[in-house]
C-alpha positions as CSV (number, residue, x, y, z in Angstrom):
1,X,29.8,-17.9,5.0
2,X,31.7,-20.5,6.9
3,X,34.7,-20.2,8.7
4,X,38.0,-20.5,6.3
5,X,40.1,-23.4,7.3
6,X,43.6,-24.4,6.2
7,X,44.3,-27.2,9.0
8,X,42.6,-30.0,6.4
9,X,43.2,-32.1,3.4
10,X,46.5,-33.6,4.8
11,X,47.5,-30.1,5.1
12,X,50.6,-30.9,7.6
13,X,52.0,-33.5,4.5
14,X,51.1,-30.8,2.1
15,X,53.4,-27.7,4.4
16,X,56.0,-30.7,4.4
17,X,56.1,-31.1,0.6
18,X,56.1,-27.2,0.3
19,X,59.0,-26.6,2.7
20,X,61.0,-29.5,0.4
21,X,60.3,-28.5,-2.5
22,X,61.2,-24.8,-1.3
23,X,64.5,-25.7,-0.2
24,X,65.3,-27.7,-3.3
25,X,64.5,-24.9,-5.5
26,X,67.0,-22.6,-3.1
27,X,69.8,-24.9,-3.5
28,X,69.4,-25.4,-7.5
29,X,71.6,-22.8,-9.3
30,X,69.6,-20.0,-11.4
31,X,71.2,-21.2,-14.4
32,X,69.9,-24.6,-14.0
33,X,66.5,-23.3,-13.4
34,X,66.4,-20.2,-15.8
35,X,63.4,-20.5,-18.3
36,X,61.7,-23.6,-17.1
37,X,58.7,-23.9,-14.9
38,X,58.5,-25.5,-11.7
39,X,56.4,-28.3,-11.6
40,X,54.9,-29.4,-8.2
41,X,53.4,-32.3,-9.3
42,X,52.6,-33.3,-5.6
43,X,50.6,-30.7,-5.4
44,X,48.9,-30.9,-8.6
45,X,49.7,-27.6,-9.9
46,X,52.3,-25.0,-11.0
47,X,54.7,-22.7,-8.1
48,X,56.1,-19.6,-10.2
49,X,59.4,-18.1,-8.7
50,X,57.1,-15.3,-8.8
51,X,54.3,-13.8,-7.2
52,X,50.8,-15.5,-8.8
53,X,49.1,-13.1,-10.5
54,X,46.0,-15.3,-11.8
55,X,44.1,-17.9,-9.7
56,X,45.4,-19.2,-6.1
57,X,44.2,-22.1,-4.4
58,X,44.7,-22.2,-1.0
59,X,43.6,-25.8,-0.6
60,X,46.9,-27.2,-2.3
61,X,48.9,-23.7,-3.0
62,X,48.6,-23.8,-6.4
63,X,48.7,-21.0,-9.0
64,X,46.5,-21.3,-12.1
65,X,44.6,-19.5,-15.0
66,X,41.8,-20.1,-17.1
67,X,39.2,-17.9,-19.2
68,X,36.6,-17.4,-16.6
69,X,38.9,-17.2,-13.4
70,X,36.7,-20.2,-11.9
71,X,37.9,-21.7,-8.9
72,X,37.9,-25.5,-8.7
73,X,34.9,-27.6,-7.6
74,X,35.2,-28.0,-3.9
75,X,36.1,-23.9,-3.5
76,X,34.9,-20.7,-4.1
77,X,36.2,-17.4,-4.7
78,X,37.6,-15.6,-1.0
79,X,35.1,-13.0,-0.4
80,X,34.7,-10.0,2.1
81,X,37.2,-10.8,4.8
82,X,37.9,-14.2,4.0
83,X,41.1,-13.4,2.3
84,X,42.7,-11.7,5.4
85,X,41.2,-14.8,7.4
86,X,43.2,-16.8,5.2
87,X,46.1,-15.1,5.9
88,X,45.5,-14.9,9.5
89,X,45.5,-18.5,9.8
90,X,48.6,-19.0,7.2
91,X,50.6,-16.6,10.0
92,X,49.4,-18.5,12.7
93,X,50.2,-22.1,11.2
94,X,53.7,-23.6,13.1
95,X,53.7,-25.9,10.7
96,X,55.6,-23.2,8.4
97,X,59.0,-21.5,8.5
98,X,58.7,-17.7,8.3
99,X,59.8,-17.7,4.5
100,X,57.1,-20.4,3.4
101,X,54.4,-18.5,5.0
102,X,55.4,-15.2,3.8
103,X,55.1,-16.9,0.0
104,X,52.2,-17.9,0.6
105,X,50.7,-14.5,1.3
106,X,52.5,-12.6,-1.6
107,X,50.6,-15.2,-3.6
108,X,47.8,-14.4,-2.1
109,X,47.8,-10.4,-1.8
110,X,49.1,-10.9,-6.0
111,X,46.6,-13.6,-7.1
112,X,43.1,-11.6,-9.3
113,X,41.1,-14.5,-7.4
114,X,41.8,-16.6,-4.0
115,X,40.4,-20.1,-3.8
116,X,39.5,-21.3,-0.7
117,X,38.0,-24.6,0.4
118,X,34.1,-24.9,0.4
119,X,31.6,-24.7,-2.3
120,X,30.0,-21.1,-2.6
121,X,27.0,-20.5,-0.4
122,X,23.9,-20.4,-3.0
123,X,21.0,-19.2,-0.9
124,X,20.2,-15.3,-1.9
125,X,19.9,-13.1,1.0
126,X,18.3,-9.6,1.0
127,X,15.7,-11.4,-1.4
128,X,13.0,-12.2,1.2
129,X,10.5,-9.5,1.9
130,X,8.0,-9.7,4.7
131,X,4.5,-7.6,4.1
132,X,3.7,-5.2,6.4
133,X,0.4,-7.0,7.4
134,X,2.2,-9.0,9.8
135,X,0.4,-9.6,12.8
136,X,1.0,-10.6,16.8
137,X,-2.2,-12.6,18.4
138,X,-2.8,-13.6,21.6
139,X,-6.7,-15.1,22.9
140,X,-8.1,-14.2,19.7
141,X,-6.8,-10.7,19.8
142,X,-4.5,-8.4,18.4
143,X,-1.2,-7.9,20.6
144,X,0.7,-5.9,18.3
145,X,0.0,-1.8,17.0
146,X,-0.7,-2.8,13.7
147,X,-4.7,-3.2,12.6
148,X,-5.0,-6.9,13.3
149,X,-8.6,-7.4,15.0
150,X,-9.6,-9.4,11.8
151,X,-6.7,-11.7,11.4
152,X,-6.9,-12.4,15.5
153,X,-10.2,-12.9,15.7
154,X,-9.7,-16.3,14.0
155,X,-6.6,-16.9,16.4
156,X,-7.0,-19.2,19.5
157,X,-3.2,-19.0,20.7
158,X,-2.8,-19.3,24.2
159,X,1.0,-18.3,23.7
160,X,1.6,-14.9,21.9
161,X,2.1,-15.8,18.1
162,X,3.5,-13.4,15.0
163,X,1.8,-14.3,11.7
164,X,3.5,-13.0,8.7
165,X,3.7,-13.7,5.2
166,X,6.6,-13.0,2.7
167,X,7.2,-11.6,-1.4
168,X,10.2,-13.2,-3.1
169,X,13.1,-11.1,-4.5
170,X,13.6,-13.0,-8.4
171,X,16.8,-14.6,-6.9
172,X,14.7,-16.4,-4.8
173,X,10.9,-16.6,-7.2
174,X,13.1,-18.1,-10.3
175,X,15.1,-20.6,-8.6
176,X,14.1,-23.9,-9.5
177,X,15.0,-25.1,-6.3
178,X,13.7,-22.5,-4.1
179,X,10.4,-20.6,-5.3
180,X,8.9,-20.3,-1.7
181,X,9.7,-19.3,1.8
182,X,9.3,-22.7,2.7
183,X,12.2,-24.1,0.0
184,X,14.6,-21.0,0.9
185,X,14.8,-22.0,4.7
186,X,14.9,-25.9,4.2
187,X,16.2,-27.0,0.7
188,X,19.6,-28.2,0.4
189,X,20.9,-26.5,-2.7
190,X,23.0,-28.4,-5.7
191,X,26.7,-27.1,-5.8
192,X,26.7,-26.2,-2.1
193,X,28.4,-28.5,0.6
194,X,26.1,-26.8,3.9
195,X,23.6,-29.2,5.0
196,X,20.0,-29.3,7.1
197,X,19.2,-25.8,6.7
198,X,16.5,-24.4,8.7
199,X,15.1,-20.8,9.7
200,X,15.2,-18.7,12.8
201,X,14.1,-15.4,13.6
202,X,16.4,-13.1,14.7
203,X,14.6,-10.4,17.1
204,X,16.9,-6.9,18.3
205,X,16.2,-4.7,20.6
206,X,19.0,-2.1,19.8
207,X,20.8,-3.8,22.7
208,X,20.4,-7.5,22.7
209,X,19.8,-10.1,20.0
210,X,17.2,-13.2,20.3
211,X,16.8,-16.0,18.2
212,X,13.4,-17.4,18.1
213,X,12.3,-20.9,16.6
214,X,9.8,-20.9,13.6
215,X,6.9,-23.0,13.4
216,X,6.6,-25.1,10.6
217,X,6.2,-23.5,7.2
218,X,3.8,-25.2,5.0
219,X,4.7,-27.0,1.8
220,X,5.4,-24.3,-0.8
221,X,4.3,-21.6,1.5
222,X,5.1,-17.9,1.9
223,X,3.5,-17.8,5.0
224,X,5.3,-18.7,8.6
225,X,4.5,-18.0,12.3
226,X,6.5,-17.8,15.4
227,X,6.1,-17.7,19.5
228,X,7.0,-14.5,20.4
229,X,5.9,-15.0,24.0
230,X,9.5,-13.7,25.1
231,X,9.4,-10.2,23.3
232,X,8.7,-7.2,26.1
233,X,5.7,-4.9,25.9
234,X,6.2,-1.6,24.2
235,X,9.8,-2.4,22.8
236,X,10.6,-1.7,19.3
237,X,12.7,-5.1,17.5
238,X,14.0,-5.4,14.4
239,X,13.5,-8.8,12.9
240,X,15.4,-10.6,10.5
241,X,14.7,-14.5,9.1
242,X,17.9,-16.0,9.0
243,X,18.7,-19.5,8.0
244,X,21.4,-20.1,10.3
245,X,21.1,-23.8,11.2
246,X,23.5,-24.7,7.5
247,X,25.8,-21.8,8.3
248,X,24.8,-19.7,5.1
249,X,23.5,-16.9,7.1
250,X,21.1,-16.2,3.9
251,X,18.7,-13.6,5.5
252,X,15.9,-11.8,4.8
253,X,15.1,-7.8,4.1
254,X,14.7,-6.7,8.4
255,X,11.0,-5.7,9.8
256,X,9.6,-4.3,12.5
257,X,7.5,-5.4,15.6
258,X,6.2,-4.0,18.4
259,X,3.9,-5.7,20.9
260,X,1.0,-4.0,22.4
261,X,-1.6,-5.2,24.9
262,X,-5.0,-5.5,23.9
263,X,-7.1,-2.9,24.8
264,X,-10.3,-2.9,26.8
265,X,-12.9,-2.1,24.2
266,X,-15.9,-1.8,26.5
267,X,-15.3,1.7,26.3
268,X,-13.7,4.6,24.3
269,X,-11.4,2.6,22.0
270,X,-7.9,2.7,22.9
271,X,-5.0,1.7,20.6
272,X,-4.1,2.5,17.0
273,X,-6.7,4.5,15.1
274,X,-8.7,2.3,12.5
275,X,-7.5,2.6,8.6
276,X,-10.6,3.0,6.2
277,X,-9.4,1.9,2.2
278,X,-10.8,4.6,-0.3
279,X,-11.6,3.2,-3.4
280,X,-11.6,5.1,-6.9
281,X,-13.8,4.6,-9.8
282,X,-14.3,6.0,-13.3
283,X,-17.6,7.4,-15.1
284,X,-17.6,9.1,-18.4
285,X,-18.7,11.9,-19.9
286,X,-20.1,11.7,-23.4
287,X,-20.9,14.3,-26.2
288,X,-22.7,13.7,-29.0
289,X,-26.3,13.7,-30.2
290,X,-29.3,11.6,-29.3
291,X,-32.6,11.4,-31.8
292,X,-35.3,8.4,-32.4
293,X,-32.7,6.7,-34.9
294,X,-30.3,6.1,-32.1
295,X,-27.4,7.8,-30.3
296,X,-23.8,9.3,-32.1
297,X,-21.5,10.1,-29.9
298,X,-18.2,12.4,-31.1
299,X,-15.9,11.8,-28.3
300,X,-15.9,10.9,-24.2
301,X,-14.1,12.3,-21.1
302,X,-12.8,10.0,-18.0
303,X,-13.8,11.3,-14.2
304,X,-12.6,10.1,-11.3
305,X,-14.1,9.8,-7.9
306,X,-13.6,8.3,-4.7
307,X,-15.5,6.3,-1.7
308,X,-14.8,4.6,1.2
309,X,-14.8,0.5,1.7
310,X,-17.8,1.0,4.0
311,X,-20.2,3.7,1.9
312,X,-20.4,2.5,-2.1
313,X,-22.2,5.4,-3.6
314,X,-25.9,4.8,-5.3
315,X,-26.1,3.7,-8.9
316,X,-26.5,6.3,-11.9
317,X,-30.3,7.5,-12.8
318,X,-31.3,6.3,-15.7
319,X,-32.0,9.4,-17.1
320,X,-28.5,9.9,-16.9
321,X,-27.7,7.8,-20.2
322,X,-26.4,7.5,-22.6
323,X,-24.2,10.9,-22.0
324,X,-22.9,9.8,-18.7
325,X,-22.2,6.3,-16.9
326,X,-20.3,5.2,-14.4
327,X,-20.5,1.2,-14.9
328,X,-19.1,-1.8,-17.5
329,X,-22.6,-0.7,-20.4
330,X,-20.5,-3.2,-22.6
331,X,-20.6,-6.3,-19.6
332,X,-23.9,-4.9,-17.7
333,X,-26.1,-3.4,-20.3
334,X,-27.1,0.4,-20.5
335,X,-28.8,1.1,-17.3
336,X,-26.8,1.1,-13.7
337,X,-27.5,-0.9,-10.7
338,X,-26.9,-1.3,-7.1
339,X,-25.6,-4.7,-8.1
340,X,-23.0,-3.7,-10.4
341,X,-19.7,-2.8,-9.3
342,X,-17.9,0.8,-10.2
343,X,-16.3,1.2,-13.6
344,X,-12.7,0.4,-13.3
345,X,-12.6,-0.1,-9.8
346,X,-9.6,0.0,-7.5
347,X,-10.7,-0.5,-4.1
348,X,-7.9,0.3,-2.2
349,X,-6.1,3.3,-4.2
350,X,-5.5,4.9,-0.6
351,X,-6.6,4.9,2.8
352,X,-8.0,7.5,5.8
353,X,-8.3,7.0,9.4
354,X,-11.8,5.7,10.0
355,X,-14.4,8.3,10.5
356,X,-16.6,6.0,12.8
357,X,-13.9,5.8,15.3
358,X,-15.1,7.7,18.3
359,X,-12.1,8.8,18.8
360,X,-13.2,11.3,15.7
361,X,-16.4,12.6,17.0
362,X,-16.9,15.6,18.5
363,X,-18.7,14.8,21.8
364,X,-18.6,18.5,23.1
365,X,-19.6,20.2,20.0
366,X,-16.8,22.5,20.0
367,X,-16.2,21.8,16.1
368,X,-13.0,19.7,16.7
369,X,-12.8,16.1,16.9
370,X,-11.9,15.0,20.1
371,X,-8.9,12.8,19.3
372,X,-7.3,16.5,18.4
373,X,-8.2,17.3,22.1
374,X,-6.8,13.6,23.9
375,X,-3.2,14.2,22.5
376,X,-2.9,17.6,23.5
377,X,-4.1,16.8,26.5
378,X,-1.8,14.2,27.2
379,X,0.9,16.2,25.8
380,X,0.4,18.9,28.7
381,X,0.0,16.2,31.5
382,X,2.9,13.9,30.5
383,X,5.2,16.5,29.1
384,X,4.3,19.4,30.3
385,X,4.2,21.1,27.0
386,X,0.8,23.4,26.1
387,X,0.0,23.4,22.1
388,X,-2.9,23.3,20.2
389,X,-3.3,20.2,18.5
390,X,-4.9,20.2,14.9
391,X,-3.2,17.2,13.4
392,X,-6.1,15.1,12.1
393,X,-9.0,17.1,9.8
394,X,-11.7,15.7,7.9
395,X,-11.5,15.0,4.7
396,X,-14.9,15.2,1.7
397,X,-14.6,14.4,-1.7
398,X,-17.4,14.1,-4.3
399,X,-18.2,10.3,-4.8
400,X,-20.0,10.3,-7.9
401,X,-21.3,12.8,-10.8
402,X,-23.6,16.0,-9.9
403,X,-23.7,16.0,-6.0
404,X,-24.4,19.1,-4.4
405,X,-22.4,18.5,-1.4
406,X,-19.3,16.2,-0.8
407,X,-20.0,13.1,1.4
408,X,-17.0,12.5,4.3
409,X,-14.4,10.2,2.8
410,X,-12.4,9.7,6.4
411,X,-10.0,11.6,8.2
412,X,-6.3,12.9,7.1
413,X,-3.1,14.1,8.5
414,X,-1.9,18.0,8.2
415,X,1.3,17.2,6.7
416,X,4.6,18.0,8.2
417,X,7.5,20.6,7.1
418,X,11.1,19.4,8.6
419,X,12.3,22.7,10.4
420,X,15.8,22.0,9.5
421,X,15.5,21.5,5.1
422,X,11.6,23.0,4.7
423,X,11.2,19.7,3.1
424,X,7.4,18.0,3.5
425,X,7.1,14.5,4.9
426,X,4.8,12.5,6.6
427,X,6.0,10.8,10.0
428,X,7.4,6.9,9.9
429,X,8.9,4.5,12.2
430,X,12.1,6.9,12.4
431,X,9.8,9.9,13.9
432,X,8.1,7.7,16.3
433,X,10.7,6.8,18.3
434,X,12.4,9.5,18.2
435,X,12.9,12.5,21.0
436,X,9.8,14.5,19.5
437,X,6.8,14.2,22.5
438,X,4.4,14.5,19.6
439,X,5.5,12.0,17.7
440,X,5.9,9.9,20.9
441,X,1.8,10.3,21.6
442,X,1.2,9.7,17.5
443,X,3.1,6.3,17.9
444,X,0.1,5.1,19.7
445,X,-2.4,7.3,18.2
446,X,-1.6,6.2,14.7
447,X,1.4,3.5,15.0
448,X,1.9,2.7,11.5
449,X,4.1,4.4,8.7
450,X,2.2,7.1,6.7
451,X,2.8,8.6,2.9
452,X,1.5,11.7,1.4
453,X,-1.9,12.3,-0.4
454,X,-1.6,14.9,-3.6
455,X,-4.2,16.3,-5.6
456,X,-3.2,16.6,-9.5
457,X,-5.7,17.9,-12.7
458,X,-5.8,16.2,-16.3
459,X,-4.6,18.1,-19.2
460,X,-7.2,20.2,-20.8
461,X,-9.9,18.0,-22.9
462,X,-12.3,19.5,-25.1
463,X,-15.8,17.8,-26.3
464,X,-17.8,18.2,-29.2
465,X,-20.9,19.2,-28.8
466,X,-24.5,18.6,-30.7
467,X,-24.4,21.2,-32.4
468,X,-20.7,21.1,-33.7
469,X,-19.6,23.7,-31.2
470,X,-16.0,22.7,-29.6
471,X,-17.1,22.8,-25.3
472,X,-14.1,22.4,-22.6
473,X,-14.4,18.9,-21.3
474,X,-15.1,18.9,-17.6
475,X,-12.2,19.1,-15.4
476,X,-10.8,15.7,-14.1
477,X,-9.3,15.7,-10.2
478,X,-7.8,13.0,-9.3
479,X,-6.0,11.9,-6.1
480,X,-2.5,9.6,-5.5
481,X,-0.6,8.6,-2.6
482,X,3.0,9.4,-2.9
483,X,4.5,5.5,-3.4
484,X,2.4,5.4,-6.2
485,X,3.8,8.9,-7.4
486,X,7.4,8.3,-7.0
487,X,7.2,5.5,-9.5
488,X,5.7,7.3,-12.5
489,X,6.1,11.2,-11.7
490,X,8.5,13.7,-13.8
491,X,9.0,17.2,-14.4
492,X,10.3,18.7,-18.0
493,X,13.3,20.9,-18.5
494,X,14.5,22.0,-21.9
495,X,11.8,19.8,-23.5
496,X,13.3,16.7,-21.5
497,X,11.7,14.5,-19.3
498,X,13.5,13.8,-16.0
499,X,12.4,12.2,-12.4
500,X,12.9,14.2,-9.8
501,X,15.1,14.0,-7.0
502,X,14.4,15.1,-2.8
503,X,15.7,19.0,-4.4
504,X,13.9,18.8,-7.6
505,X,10.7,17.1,-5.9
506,X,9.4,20.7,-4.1
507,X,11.9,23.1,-7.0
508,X,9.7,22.2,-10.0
509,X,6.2,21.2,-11.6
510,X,5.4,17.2,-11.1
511,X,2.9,15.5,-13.6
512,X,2.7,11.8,-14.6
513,X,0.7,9.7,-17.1
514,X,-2.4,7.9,-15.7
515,X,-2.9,5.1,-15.8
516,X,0.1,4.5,-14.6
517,X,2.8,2.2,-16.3
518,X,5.8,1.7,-13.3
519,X,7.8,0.1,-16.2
520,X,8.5,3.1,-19.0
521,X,6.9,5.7,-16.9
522,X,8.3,8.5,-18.9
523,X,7.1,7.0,-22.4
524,X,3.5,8.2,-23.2
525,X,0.5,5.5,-24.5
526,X,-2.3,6.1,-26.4
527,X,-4.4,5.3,-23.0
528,X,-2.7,7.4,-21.1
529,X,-3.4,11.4,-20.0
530,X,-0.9,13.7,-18.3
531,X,-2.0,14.8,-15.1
532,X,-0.3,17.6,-13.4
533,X,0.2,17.8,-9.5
534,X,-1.7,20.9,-7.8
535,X,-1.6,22.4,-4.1
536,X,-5.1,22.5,-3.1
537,X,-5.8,26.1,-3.6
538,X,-4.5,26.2,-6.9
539,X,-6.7,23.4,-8.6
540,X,-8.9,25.2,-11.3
541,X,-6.6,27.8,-11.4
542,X,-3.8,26.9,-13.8
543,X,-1.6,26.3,-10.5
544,X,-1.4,30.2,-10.0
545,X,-1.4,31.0,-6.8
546,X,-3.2,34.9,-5.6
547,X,-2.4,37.1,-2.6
548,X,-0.9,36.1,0.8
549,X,-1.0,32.9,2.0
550,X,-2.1,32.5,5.7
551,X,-0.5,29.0,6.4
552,X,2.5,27.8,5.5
553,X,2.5,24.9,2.4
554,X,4.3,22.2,1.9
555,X,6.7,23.0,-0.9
556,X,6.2,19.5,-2.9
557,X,2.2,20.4,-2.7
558,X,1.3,17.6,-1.0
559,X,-2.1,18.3,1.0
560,X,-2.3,15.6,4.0
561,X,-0.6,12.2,5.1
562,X,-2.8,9.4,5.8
563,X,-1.9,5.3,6.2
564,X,1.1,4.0,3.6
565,X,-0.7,0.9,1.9
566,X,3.0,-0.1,0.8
């Protein structure tokens, strides 16, 4: 918002009419003046002996009213501390005697609205999101903590460079005039009188602030990069795009950065662990009959599994059909191949820490992988603190139908109980630079934000069999990351559906509909199954829990944390 100013629009002639007309109304007797309005036709408008109560304009002291309480073309509505600069500058103007300014500012403190000169600023702020894929390159590699081999790889900067890309708040999306990055930091916007607008980034360090020149942003892009080349090593910075150059100050939702040297790959990997997306997939379960007439089938049963990116498991057997398939039979035909992808798909539905990392092996065979062993290691020669260190395990989950053993999947995070509430949570930016020596090592260890992994059963299904006879379906697992949870869960009360809160969260039983609808998540559709949220060593058994538990649990049942997708 730019500065209010009173010194313009003739305003020394326009203090002179005032004092005038002022004195002329103190020398008229009230009797003369009793019941009729004083018209300042100088200044275009209407003085009341009074206070004004309606609309004041501070460009020609007038006090008006109309339905909307709209302020004039040329001004806008006094917002945040603009009114007290108003009056800061009416006290400080020698122009006016003491009782012309103290008018002034009873009509102001009086008035509903206070008009001051300027048109209003237009741009949105807050409605500019950077993605958390942004990435620092330098030489073709990645100089930040965040995964960004890929992305670098393709990079040739001799000059550090952050690469980002943005999502649009509606403010911003369904402006006609906006629509794109690109349009938000360089259109000049009808109705408001700032002009050449352009974008900055804003970089702070918790003690100094930096404003760094964007390159370019394409035509109708939501993409933009910068030369970071004065940001330190190891420094945390908040960011913040800021169109500045106009004076609207419109800026964006803040980020992080954080620049890190490339390591030396020759040998043991150094750096943040690598993230593995886990995809899940659907196959059914069919009961029914089968004879040389064809097949009739009385109902179906959805089951979920999971893989990782880099191991898609084997199609179905043939033999397998018609009772049970796990691909598209309507787009594909009847019989599974390598070539066809899973049924209902979603390739990243979470993500591990990469099990090929050799950080994860166990080169001494003493059954514990030996990134386990490096941070407590480093812990007791940097800190001087001796623990055992069991923060990553490995995690195994069927990834199709009728296996006899679980393949690996990737590996997890024990998840983390706040001493303080006994609340569960998984460690973020906050914990990472905090005090916590731990959480120091994991910053480098892991380096980006993490979210819980739950495990939750359907509802029970049952199946008709050939033979008429009513059969339990077979029980349906399936796995969610907590941002997806915290958009659709519930928990019911008196026959009520309510969303739980931080208390509620770990005080009650979550379920949710699947799949989910982030819309009306507490409004059931004929597609959709409850699903109810389990601890581990309660799944298959109704959620009862038996005899003493040897570790302690995180009360909102949450069994790991691994890498927040969003």
């Amino acid at each position: 918002m730019k500065r209010v100013n009173l010194k313009n629009k003739n305003f020394k002639m326009t203090a002179w009419i005032l004092a005038t007309l002022l004195l002329t109304f103190s020398c008229v007797e009230e009797s003369a003046r009793k019941g009729r309005p004083i018209i300042r036709e100088n200044l275009g408008g209407t003085v009341a002996p009074t206070a004004c109560t309606t609309i004041y304009n501070t460009v020609d002291f007038t006090c008006t009213s109309n339905r909307n309480n709209a302020c004039p073309s040329g001004t806008h509505a006094a917002a945040g501390t603009e009114k007290q600069d108003v009056i800061d500058e009416v006290q400080a103007l020698s122009e006016l005697t003491q009782e012309e300014a103290d008018k002034i500012i009873s009509d102001i403190n009086a008035s509903a609205v206070v008009c001051i000169d300027g048109a209003p600023v237009l741009r949105p702020t807050g409605q500019i999101f950077v993605k958390k894929d942004a990435c620092i390159c330098l030489a073709g590699k990645s100089d930040t903590i965040n995964d960004c081999a890929a992305t670098c790889a393709s990079k040739n900067d001799a000059s550090a460079k952050l690469y980002g890309s943005v999502t649009l708040g509606p403010d911003v999306e369904l402006n006609k005039e906006l629509g794109n990055l690109k349009n938000w930091c360089t259109a000049a916007l009808t109705g408001e009188d700032l002009v050449n607008p352009s974008c900055t980034l804003e970089v702070f360090d918790g003690t100094s602030t930096q404003n760094l020149v964007m390159d370019d942003i394409p035509t109708g892009g939501n993409t933009f990069s910068v030369n970071v080349t004065t940001l330190a090593y190891e420094t945390p910075y908040v960011a913040t795009i800021v169109e500045s150059q106009s004076g609207s100050n419109a800026r964006s939702k803040s980020f992080q950065i954080y620049r890190k040297k490339a390591a030396d790959t020759s040998e043991v990997p150094v750096g943040p662990l690598r993230i593995m997306p886990v995809g899940q997939y659907t196959c059914f379960t069919r009961a029914g009959s089968s004879d040389e007439n064809g097949n009739f089938f009385n109902n179906a049963a959805r089951l979920h599994y999971y893989f990782p990116a880099d191991n898609t498991p084997p199609a179905m057997g043939p033999d397998k059909f018609p009772f049970l398939f796990c691909h598209d039979i309507n787009r594909y035909g009847n019989f599974d191949s390598p070539e066809y992808p899973r049924l209902e798909h979603i390739p990243s539905h979470f993500a591990v820490w990469d099990q090929t990392d050799l950080r994860f092996v166990d080169q001494n065979s003493n059954s514990r992988p030996d990134i386990n062993e490096q941070l407590e290691e480093r812990l007791r020669v940097e800190y001087n603190i001796s623990r055992t260190i069991n923060i990553f395990s490995l995690f195994s989950w069927p990834n199709r139908p009728e296996v006899d053993t679980a393949p690996n999947v990737g590996f997890f995070m024990q998840p983390w109980i706040d001493g303080r509430t006994g609340r569960a949570f998984c460690p973020k930016q906050e914990q990472y630079n905090g005090n916590d020596p731990v959480f120091r090592l994991l910053k480098e260890a892991v380096g980006v934000d993490t979210e819980g992994i739950y495990l939750s059963e359907k509802e029970p299904e049952s199946l008709t069999d050939d033979q008429g006879n009513v059969v339990p379906a077979p029980q349906d697992v399936l796995i969610i990351r907590e941002n997806i949870l915290k958009k659709i869960w519930f928990y019911i009360e008196n026959g009520v559906k309510l969303v739980p809160d931080d208390i509620t969260a770990n005080t009650r039983t979550i379920n949710f509909y699947w799949p989910p609808n982030t819309v009306t998540p507490l409004t059931r559709t004929a597609d959709q199954k409850l699903y109810t949220v389990r601890a581990p060593d309660s799944i298959g058994k109704g959620g009862d829990t038996f005899g003493l538990t040897s570790t302690v649990r995180p009360p909102d049942k949450r069994f790991g944390c691994v890498p927040a997708l969003d």
